[in-house]
C-alpha positions as a printed NumPy array, in Angstrom:
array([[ 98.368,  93.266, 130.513],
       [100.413,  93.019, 133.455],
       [101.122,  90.551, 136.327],
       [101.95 ,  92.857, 139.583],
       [105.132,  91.425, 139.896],
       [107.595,  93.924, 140.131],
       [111.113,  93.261, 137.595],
       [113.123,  96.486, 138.395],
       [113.314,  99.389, 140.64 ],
       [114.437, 102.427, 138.082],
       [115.186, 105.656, 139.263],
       [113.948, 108.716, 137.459],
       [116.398, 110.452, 135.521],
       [114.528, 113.195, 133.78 ],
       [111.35 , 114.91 , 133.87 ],
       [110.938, 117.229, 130.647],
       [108.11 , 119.518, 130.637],
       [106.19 , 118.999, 127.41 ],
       [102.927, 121.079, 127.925],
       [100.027, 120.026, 128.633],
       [102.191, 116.658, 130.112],
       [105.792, 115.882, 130.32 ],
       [108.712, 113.516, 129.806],
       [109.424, 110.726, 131.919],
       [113.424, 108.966, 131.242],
       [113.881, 106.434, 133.916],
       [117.416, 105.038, 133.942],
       [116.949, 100.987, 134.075],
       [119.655,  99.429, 131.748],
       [118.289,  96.025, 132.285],
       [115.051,  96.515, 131.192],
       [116.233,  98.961, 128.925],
       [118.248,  96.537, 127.058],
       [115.322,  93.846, 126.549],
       [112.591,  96.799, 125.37 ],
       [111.645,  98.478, 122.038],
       [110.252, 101.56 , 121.593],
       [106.026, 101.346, 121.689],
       [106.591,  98.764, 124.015],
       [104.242,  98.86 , 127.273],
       [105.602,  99.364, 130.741],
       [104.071,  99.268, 134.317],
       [105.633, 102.55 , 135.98 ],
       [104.404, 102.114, 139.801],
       [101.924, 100.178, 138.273],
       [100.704, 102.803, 135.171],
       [100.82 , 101.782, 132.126],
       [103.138, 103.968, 129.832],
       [104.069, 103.687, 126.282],
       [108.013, 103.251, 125.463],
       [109.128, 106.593, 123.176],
       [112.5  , 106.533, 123.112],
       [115.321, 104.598, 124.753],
       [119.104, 104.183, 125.031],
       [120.815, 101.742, 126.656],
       [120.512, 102.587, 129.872],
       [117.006, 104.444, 129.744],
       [113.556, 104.239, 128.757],
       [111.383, 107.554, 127.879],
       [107.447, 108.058, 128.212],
       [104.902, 110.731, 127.755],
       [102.529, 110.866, 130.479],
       [ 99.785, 113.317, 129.429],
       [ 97.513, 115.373, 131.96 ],
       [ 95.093, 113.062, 133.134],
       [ 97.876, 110.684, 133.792],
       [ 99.775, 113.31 , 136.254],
       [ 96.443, 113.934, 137.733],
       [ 95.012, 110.447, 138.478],
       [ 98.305, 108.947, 139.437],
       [101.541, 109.898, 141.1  ],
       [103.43 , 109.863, 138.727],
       [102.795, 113.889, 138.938],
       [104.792, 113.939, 141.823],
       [107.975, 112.071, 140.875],
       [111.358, 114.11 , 140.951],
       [114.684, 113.256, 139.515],
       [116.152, 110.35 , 141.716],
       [112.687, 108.567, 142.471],
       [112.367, 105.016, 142.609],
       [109.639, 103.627, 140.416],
       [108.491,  99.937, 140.662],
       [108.801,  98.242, 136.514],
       [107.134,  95.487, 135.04 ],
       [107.138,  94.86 , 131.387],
       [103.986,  93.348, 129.714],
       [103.286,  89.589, 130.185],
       [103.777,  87.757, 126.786],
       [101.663,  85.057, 125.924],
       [102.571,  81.742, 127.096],
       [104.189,  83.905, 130.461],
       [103.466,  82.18 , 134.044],
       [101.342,  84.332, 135.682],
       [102.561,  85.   , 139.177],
       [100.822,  87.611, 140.655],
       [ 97.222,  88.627, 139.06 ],
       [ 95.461,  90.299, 136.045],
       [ 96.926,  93.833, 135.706],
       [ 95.937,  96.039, 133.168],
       [ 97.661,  99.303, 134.147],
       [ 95.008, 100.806, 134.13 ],
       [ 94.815, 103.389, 137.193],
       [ 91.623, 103.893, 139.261],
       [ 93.087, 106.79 , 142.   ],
       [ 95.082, 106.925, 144.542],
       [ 95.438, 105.786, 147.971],
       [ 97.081, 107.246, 151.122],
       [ 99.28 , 105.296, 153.045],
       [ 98.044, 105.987, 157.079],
       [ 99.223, 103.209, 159.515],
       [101.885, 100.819, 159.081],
       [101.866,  97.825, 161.447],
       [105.555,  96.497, 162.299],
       [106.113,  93.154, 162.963],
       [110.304,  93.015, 162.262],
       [110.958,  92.486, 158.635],
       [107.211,  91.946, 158.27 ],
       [104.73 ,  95.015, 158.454],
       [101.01 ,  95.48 , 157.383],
       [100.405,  98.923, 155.427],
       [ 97.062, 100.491, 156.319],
       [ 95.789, 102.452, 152.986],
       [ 92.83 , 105.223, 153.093],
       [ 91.068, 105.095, 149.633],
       [ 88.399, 107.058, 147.913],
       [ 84.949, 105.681, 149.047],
       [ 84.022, 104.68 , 145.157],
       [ 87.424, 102.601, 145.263],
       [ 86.116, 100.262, 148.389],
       [ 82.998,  98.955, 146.674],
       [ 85.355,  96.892, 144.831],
       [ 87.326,  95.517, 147.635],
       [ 87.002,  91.967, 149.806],
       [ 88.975,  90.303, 151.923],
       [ 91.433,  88.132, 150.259],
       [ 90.749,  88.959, 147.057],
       [ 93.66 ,  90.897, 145.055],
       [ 94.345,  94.581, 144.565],
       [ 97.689,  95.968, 142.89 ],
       [ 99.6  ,  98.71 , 145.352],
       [101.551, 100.884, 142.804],
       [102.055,  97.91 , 140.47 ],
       [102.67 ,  95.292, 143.18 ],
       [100.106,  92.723, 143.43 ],
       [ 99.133,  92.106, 146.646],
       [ 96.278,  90.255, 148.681],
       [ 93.708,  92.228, 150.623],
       [ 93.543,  91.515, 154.219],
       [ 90.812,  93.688, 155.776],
       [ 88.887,  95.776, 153.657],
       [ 86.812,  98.877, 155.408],
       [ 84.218, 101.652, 153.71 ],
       [ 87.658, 103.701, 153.476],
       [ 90.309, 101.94 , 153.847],
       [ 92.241,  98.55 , 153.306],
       [ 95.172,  96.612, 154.923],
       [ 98.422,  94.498, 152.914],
       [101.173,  92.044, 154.841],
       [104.203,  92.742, 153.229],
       [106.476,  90.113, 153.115],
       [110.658,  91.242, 153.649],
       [110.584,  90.427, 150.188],
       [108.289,  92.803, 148.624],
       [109.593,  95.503, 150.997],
       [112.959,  95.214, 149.918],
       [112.757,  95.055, 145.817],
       [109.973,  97.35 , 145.422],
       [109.132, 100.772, 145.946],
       [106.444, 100.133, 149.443],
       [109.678,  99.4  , 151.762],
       [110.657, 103.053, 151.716],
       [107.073, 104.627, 151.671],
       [106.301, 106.684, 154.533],
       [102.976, 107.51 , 156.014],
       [101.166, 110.318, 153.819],
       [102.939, 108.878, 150.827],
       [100.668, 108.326, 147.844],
       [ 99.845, 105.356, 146.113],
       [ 98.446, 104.104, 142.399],
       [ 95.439, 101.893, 143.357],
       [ 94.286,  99.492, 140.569],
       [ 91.376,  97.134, 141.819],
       [ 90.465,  93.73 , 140.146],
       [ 89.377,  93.934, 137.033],
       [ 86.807,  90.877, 137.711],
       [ 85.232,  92.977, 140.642],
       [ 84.969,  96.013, 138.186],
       [ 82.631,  93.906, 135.706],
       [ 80.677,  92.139, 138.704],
       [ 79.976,  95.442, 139.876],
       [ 79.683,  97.438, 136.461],
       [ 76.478,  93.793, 136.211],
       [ 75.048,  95.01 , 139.018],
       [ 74.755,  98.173, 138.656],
       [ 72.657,  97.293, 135.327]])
């Protein structure tokens, strides 16, 4: 379980084909010096399994349906990647229930500038909205963030200078992809629904 506050930027150091998935190193020494291997880390808000380190870097195996569903498929060597380690228990809980836990992707399409201050307009997959409301919480590539408007296809973020400067949003572009995880609570309210 995560919060959706982002630790670290790392950068991606190495991507190692290992058929039918691949490698990830991402060079992060201080996060790499405070994690074990089988440890859990957010990468842009997935949650990846810690295989191997060093002192500087931290190794995971993302498997196929990984690549697909997130993208993480379409890192290269030198991409940022936003890191959170796990919460432990008896952590303060900053941001929201995370579990890292991918449910697609979303499409950056209009940003909004306001100075240091923009709102990020994100197209989503039509099954992804059901679970959207206004102010309610939704976690952008691992950041947690609070919903502003929410449309049948599509949801706005204000990003505070902040968040756009110590995570990976501030240098997305439009078209850029995005790891969408909704709120868990809305996933069982629906899911009780739906019954």
């Amino acid at each position: 379980m995560f919060s959706g506050i982002i630790e670290k930027l790392g950068k991606v150091s190495a991507l190692i084909s290992e058929p039918p998935g691949c490698r990830l190193v991402i060079e992060e020494p201080t996060i790499a010096a405070e994690t074990n291997v089988a440890d859990s880390i957010a990468v842009n808000g997935c949650c990846l399994t810690v295989v191997e380190k060093t002192p500087a870097t931290l190794t995971f195996q993302a498997g196929p349906e990984t690549l697909q569903r997130t993208n993480l498929g379409v890192l290269q060597t030198g991409s940022s990647v936003n890191l959170e380690r796990a919460l432990a228990v008896g952590d303060r809980l900053g941001g929201h229930f995370v579990s890292g836990h991918i449910d697609g992707q979303g499409e950056l399409v209009q940003i909004d500038d306001h100075g240091d201050w923009q709102d990020y307009y994100f197209a989503v997959p039509a099954e992804l909205s059901k679970f959207l409301a206004s102010k309610g919480s939704i976690a952008v590539d691992g950041v947690s963030l609070t919903l502003v408007q929410c449309d049948a296809d599509r949801f706005s973020v204000a990003l505070i200078p902040f968040t756009l400067k110590v995570t990976t949003l501030g240098n997305l572009k439009i078209g850029g992809k995005v790891n969408i995880e909704t709120d868990v609570l809305a996933k069982y309210v629906q899911r009780l629904l739906d019954k």
